[in-house]
C-alpha positions in Angstrom: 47.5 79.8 139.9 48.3 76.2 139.9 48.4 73.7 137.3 45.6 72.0 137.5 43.6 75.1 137.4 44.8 75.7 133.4 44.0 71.7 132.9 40.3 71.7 134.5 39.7 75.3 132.4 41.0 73.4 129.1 38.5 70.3 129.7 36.1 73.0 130.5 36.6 75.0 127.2 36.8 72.0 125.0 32.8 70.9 126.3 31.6 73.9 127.4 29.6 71.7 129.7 30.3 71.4 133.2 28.9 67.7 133.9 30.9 66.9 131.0 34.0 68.0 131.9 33.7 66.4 135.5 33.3 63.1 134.3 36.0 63.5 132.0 38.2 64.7 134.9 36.9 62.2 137.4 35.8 64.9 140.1 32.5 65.8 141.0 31.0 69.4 139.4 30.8 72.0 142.6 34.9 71.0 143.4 34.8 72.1 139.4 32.9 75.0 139.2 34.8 76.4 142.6 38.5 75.8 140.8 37.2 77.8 137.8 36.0 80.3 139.9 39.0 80.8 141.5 40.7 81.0 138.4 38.3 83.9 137.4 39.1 85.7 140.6 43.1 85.2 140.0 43.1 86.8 137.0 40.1 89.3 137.3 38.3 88.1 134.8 34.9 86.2 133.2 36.2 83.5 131.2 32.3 82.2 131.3 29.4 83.3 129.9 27.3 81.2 132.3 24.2 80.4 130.3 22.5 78.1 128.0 24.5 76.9 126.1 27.9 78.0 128.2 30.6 80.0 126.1 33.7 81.4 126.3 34.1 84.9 126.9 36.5 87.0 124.6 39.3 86.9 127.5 38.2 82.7 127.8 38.8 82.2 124.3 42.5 84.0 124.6 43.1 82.3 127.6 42.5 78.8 126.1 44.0 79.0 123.0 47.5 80.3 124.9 47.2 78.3 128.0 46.9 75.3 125.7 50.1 75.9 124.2 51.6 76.3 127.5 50.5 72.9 128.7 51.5 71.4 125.2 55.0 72.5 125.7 54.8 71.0 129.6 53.7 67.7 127.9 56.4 67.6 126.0 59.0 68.7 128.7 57.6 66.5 130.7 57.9 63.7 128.7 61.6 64.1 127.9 62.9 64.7 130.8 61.1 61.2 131.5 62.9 59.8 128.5 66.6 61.7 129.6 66.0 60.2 132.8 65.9 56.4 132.1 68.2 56.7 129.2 66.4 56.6 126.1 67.4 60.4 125.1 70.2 62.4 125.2 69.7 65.7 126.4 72.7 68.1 124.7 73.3 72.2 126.2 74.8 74.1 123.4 75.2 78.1 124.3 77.0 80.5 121.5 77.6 83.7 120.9 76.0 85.3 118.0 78.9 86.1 115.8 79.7 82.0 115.9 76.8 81.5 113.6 78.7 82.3 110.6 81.0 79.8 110.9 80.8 76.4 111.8 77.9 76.1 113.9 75.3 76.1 111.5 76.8 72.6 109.8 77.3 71.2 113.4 73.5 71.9 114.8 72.3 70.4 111.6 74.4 67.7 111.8 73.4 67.2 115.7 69.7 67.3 115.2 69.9 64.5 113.0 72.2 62.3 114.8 73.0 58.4 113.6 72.5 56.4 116.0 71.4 58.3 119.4 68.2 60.3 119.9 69.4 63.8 120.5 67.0 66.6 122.2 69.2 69.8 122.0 68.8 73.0 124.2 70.4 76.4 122.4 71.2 79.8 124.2 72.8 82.4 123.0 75.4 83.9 125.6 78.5 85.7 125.9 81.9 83.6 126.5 81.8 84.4 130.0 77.7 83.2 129.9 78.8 80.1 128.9 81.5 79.6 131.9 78.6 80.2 134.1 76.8 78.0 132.7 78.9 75.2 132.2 79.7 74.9 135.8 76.2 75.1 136.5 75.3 72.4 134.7 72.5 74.3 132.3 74.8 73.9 129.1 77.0 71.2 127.8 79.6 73.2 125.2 79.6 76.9 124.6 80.9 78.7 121.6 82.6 81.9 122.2 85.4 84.2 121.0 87.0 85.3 124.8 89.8 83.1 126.6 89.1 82.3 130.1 91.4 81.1 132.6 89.1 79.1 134.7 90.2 75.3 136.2 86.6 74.0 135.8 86.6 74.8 132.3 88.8 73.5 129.0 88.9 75.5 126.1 89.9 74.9 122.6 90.2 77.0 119.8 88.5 75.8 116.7 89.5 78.4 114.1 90.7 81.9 114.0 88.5 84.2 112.1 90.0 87.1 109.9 88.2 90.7 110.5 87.2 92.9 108.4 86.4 96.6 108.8 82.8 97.1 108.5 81.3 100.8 107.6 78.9 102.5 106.0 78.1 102.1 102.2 80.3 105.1 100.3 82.7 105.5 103.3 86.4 106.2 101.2 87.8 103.6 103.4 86.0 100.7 101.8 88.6 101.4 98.8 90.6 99.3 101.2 92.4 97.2 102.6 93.5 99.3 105.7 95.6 99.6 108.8 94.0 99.5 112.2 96.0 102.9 112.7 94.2 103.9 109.6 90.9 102.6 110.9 91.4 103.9 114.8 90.2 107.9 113.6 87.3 106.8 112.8 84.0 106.7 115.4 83.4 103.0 116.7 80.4 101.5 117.5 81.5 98.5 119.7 79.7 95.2 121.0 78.9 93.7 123.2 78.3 96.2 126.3 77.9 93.7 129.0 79.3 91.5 130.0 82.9 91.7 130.9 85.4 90.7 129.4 83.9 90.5 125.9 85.0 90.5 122.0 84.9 94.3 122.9 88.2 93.8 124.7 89.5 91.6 122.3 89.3 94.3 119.9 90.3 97.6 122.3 93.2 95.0 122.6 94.1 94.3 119.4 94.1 98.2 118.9 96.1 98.9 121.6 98.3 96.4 121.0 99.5 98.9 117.7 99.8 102.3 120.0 96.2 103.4 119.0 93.2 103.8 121.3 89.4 104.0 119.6 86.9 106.3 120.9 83.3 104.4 121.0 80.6 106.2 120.1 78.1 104.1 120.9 78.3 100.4 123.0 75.3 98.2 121.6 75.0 94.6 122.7 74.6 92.6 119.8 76.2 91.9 116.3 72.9 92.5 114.3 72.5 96.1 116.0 75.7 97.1 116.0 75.8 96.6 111.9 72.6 98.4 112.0 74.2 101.4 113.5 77.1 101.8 111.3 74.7 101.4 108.2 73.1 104.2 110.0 76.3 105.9 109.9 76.9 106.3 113.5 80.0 104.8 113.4 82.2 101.8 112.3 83.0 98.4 113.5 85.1 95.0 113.2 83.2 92.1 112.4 84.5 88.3 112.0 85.3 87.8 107.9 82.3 85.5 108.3 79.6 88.3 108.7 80.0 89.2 104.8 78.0 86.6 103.9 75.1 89.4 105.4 74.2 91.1 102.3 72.9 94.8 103.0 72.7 98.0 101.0 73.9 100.0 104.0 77.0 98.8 104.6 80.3 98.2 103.2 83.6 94.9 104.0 87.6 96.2 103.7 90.1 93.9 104.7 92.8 94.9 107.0 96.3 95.0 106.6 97.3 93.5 109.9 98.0 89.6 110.0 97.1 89.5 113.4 93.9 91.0 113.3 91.9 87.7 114.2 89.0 86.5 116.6 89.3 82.8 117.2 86.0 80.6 117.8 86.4 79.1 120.9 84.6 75.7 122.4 84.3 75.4 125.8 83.7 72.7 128.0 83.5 71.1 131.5 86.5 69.0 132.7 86.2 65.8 133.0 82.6 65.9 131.0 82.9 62.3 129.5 78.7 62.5 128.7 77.6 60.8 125.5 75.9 64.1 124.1 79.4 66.3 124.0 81.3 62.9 123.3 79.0 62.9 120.0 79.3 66.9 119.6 83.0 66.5 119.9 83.4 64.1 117.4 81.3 65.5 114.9 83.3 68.9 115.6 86.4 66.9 114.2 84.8 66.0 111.1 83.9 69.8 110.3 87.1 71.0 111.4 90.2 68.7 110.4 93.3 69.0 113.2 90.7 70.3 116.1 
């Protein structure tokens, strides 16, 4: 299927009159009628009822109403990457890891989609830490926001805050009578994100317990924050979660503190060496203003 076999069916659909449409699209009617034909054949389908007047089949009127979205969107991608290109737009690659929303992020993409100044088109993905060095050196994202150190040359990273955790587990568990110890916390079943991956905020924390003389047993790897608390409210097991994640309010579950000072995560921005690009120069400098001594 090619291109402009969506745009001649879209003139098509809007008529419903082929000598119409092919004076609109400046091409005579059989070179028309064989495009949509072959179109039909592609996908195995009448999108025509060929009769007086034409109409759209039931599959014809699905097709146009999705394929027109579809060529909306290439309009617009189109037409920025025409505007990145000669300057008048800044294209900006921000990928995060989910557990970063609760913090600072929120405030910053806010702040970046309404930029002073400079016209800002920004791309989001959410990724792992190690996602992010990938794509950073690739070129598809800008800054990442992460929680996992990584000892790459290519890459820079800075450590914006460091996030208390807190025990999450199921509503009436005794331990939520807290706070805890991570010794204390280590006999209980863990449900641990994310899977994959490697290395992850799942070592982070089989680190942090290790790092007391405890191991955890996992009873079930999930690979995001939002399932992860679904499954302890579920009572499958319990988890650590960034002090941030409270601000979730949910029946099901339950927040302790933990006795342990060191029982942090830190947020993590990552970057490209030697990226001097006005987009992160902006992100960086709005990053200062929402967190002092950065």
């Amino acid at each position: 299927m090619e291109l402009r076999h969506l745009r001649y069916f879209q003139v098509l659909a809007q008529t419903l009159n082929f000598t119409r449409a092919a004076e609109l699209l400046h091409i005579a009617q059989p070179p028309l009628s064989r495009q949509i034909q072959q179109l039909e054949e592609e996908l195995g389908v009448l999108l025509l009822e060929r009769g007086r007047p034409l109409k759209l089949t039931d599959a014809g009127r699905f097709f146009h109403e999705h394929s027109s979205a579809l060529l909306e969107q290439l309009t617009k991608v189109c037409d920025n990457t025409r505007r990145i290109g000669l300057g008048e737009k800044t294209w900006l690659g921000i990928g995060f890891a989910p557990s970063t929303l609760y913090g600072v992020l929120p405030e910053l993409i806010r702040r970046l989609r309404n930029p002073e100044g400079m016209e800002l088109e920004l791309g989001l993905s959410e990724m792992t830490t190690l996602q992010q060095v990938q794509a950073l050196k690739a070129g598809r994202i800008d800054v990442g926001f992460g929680r996992i150190r990584i000892d790459d040359p290519a890459i820079i990273q800075t450590v914006l805050t460091e996030d208390r955790l807190v025990a999450a587990l199921p509503a009436g568990h005794p331990l939520l009578a807290g706070p805890i110890s991570l010794r204390e916390l280590a006999k209980e079943p863990f449900v641990l994100y994310p899977g994959n991956p490697r290395p992850s905020y799942a070592d982070h924390v089989i680190a942090l317990f290790e790092s007391y003389g405890v191991s955890i047993h996992v009873a079930q790897w999930t690979n995001e924050l939002q399932t992860a608390i679904g499954l302890v409210g579920a009572g499958i097991g319990v988890t650590l979660v960034p002090a941030s994640v409270q601000l979730l309010h949910r029946d099901d579950i339950g927040f302790t503190p933990l006795l342990e000072d060191n029982a942090t995560s830190p947020i993590i921005l990552s970057r490209r060496v030697g990226d001097v690009s006005p987009g992160l120069s902006h992100c960086l400098q709005m990053i200062d203003e929402l967190v002092p001594h950065t």
